[in-house]
C-alpha positions, 0 to 999 in steps of 0.5 A, a space after each residue: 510531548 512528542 513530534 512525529 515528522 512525516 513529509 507527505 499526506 495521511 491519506 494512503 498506505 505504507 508510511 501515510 497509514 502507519 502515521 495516521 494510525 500512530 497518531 490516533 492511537 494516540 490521541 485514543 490514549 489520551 496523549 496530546 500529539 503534533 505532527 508535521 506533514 503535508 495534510 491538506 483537509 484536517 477536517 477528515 481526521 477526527 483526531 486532529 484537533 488544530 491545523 497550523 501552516 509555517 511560511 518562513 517567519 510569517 505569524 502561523 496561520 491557524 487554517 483549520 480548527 474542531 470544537 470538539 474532538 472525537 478523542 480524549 487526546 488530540 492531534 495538533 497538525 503543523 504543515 510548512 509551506 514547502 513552495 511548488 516542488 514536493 521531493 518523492 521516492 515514486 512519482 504519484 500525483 499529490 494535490 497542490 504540488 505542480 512538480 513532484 519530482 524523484 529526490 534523486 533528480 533534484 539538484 543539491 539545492 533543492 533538497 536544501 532549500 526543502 530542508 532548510 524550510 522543514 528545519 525552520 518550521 519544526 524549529 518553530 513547532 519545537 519552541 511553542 509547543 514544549 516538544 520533548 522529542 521528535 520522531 521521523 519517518 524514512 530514512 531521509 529527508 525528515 530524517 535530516 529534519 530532525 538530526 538538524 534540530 536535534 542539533 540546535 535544540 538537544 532535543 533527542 530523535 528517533 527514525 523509522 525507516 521504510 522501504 521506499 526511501 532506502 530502495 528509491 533514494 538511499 541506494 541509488 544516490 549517494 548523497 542520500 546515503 550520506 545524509 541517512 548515514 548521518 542522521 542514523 548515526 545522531 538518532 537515539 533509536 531506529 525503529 524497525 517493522 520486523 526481521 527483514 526492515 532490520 536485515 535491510 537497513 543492516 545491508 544499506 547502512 552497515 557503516 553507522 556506529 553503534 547501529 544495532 544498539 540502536 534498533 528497537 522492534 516496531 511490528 506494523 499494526 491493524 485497526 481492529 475497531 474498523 476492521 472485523 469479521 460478518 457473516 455472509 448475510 450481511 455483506 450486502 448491508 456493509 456493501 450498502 454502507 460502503 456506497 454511503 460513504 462514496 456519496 460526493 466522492 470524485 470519481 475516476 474512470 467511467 464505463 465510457 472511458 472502459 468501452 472505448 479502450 476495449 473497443 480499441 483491442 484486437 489480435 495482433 498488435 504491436 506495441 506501439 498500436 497497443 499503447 496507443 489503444 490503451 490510452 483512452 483507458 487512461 485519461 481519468 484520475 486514478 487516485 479515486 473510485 470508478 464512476 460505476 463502481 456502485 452499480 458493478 458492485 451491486 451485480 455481486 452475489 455477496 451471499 453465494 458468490 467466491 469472492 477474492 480480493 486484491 488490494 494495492 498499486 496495480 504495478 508489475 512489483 505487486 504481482 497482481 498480473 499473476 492472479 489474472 493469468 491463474 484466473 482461468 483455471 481458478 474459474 475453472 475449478 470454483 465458477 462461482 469466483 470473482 475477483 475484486 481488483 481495488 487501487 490504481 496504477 499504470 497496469 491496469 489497463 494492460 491487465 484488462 487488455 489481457 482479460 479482454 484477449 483471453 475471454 476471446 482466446 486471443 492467445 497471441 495477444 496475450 502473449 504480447 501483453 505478457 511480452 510487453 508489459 513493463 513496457 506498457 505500465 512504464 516499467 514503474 520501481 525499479 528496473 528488473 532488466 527487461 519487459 516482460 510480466 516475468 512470472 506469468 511469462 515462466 506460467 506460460 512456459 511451463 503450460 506449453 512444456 506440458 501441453 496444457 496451453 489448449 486447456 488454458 485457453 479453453 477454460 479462459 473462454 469459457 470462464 473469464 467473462 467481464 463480470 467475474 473481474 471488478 477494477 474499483 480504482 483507488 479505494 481509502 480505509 474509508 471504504 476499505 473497513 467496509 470490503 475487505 469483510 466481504 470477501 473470503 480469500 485475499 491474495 497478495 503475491 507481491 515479486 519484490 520483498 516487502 518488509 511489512 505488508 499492511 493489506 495482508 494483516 487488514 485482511 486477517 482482521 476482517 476474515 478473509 482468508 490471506 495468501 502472500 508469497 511467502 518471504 521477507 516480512 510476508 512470511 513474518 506474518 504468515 507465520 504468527 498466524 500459521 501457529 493458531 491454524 491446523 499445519 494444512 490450512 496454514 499452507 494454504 496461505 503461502 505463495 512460493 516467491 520463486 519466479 517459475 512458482 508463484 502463478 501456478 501456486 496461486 492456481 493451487 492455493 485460492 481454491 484451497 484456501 475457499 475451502 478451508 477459510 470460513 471455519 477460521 474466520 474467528 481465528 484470524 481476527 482474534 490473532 489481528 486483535 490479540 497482537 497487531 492492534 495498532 494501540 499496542 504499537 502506539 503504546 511502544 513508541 511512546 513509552 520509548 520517546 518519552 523515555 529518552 
């Protein structure tokens, strides 16, 4: 019997999605599964069969239970009472916890008390439920959880880490990087998504014993049942169905909220006038889908128009800026582009700051925002030594050096208009299994290294054409598809990641990529469905457990 430890929500990407499609994989395979995390409705998981809450040595109180589950097996949700403070990597805001807080700003005891109240629980859990092993996601804390445990009980763990808690904990607090030496060093296996997750637990944790016995690989998956390639005459109807499920949806931003941050803007600010100015632009809840988005959405040539897809926090370290700065001349070469902005996050409205300036030709503004911009989405993951959208800033360089920054400005006028941009705000799976089908090319030209880039395995399987810039476990996936293209096409996925490059790639490639993505529809799918459906990652993972 296994326990899968995992301290947040189900809701979301990275680790919240790996957990969700682990454990319904699962329960589609018939197994009983029990999973301790934060997950506030059960009833939108049909997998879940029963929901239970700890508080210390208080009866379990059973808040949440389903006649009949969807599944031949089940998922039995266990969530500790954790009190007011949820420790975090990345601050975000989470339902029901007044302060979340970075787990490097808390005091020892703090992580203590957090840690004290998860190990009693999953005590609980692993005495009533005949748990035989337990598995833990990120490096720390349920890491330390289950080390814990496993101490008390015999009963052995496994951990897989993800890259927001080794880069926003475990190398930036040694405390945490003893508790994760600590517990790596007890697990029975470490489970990695790949090449580059391998390399970096190696380069962070390199002082574990016996570490590379204990690595086992864990390729990152896609659901193949939700996500699947239509045809052009039908994206309408996936349209229509996607509007259905926002139906009684909280909503975010509203075209109100979008006119007065615009109405705001003009040439020649300074920073401190443009904050101000983008502040009304912020005063919705990001975390969910925009007031008008059916309407915005419903103004789209679904069967004629070029559409691109970015998908993903709307911060500087996901490179979405670099797609707004190409956007000018990728319009200038396919007018009937758009471009579908989908998730949240502090540099949105900077970025349709800069929209509004170059539909103007207000190319000072522009560049200020370029200037500007860490400054203005509150430099968010990490500190990459100074303000400026570095890829667009070298994009605008090179177009000066070869006195094409005239042209640009040109086509920005002439192109860029408020209709061939559409921000969504925060979209789940739920409406994503409906979006992503209908768009022809996906671009991800994330700058940091990501080990395992789940939206661009989401697009392969729903048909449109991906691009990512091409290195750490973007590469990985690049390359398992590259082998089922013709060598051209293959390249026309591939973003170079060098700072000077990526933007003019993006310029280079997405018309490319429109070009040749139709005829490979099938082709993507068939390689989505043939090697990262998520049950054969499932599969995996349970033989191993069961089998320490």
């Amino acid at each position: 019997m296994i326990c899968i430890l995992h301290g947040y929500l189900l809701e979301g990407s990275g680790s919240n999605l790996w957990t969700r499609s682990i454990v319904e994989s699962l329960c589609r395979q018939g197994e009983t599964v029990h999973l301790m995390a934060q997950e506030n409705h059960p009833d939108r998981y049909p997998f879940i069969a029963e929901a239970r809450r700890y508080q210390d040595d208080d009866p379990v109180e059973s808040f949440y239970r389903r006649e009949a589950g969807g599944h031949p097996g089940c998922c039995v949700l266990h969530k500790p009472d954790l009190g007011d403070t949820l420790p975090v990597y990345v601050w975000d805001r989470y339902e029901e916890f007044p302060r979340v807080v970075p787990m490097v700003e808390l005091s020892d005891a703090e992580i203590e008390e957090y840690l004290r109240r998860n190990v009693r629980a999953l005590e609980r859990i692993v005495a009533e439920n005949g748990v035989t092993a337990i598995h833990a996601n990120h490096a720390v804390l349920m890491s330390v959880v289950a080390q814990r445990v496993s101490e008390s009980t015999g009963i052995p763990f496994t951990v897989m880490p993800h890259g927001s808690a080794l880069e926003f904990a475990v190398k930036r607090d040694g405390r945490f990087l003893r508790l994760a030496t600590e517990a790596f060093t007890a697990a029975a296996r470490v489970f990695v998504h790949g090449d580059e997750m391998r390399e970096r637990v190696r380069s962070i944790l390199g002082g574990v014993p016996g570490l590379e016995d204990k690595f086992s690989d864990l390729h990152l998956g896609v659901d193949t049942r939700q996500f699947v390639p239509v045809e052009r005459t039908e994206r309408r109807g996936n349209v229509a169905r996607m509007a259905a499920s926002l139906t009684g949806v909280p909503r975010g931003r509203t075209a109100a909220q979008t006119e007065g941050m615009l109405a705001g803007l003009r040439g020649g600010m300074e920073v401190t006038e443009l904050l101000d100015a983008l502040a009304p632009g912020r005063e919705f809840d990001g975390k969910a889908p925009d007031a008008d988005l059916e309407a915005r959405l419903a103004a789209v040539d679904w069967e004629r128009d070029a559409t691109l897809l970015y998908v993903g926090r709307l911060i500087s370290t996901k490179g979405v800026q670099g797609i707004v700065a190409a956007l000018p001349l990728i319009l200038r070469a396919r007018p009937d582009a758009r471009l579908l902005v989908v998730g949240h996050g502090p540099l949105r409205e900077p970025l349709e700051a800069m929209l509004w300036a170059l539909e103007r030709g207000e190319r000072a503004l522009v560049e200020r925002i370029v200037e500007w911009g860490r400054t203005l989405e509150g430099a968010p993951q990490g500190d990459t030594g100074g303000t400026e959208l570095t890829q667009v800033a070298r994009f605008l360089e090179q177009l000066a050096e070869r006195g094409e920054t005239d042209d640009y400005y040109a086509a920005a006028r002439e192109h860029v208009r408020p209709d061939r941009v559409v921000f969504t705000g925060y979209l789940t799976h739920r409406e994503l299994r409906y979006l992503f089908p209908c768009c022809d090319v996906a671009v991800f030209p994330s700058v940091v290294k990501e080990a395992g880039p789940l939206v661009f395995l989401e697009a392969m399987a729903s048909g449109a054409f991906p691009l990512g810039t091409y290195f750490a476990g973007m590469k990985a996936s690049i390359d398992s598809v590259a082998e089922a293209l013709p060598a051209g096409d293959a390249e026309a996925m591939k973003l170079s990641p060098a700072t000077e490059r990526t933007v003019a790639d993006i310029v280079r490639r997405v018309p490319e990529a429109l070009e040749v993505g139709e005829r490979h529809k099938e082709t993507l799918y068939r390689v989505a469905r043939d090697r990262f459906d998520w049950g054969s990652v499932a599969r995996k993972l349970s033989t191993e457990m069961n089998a320490l």
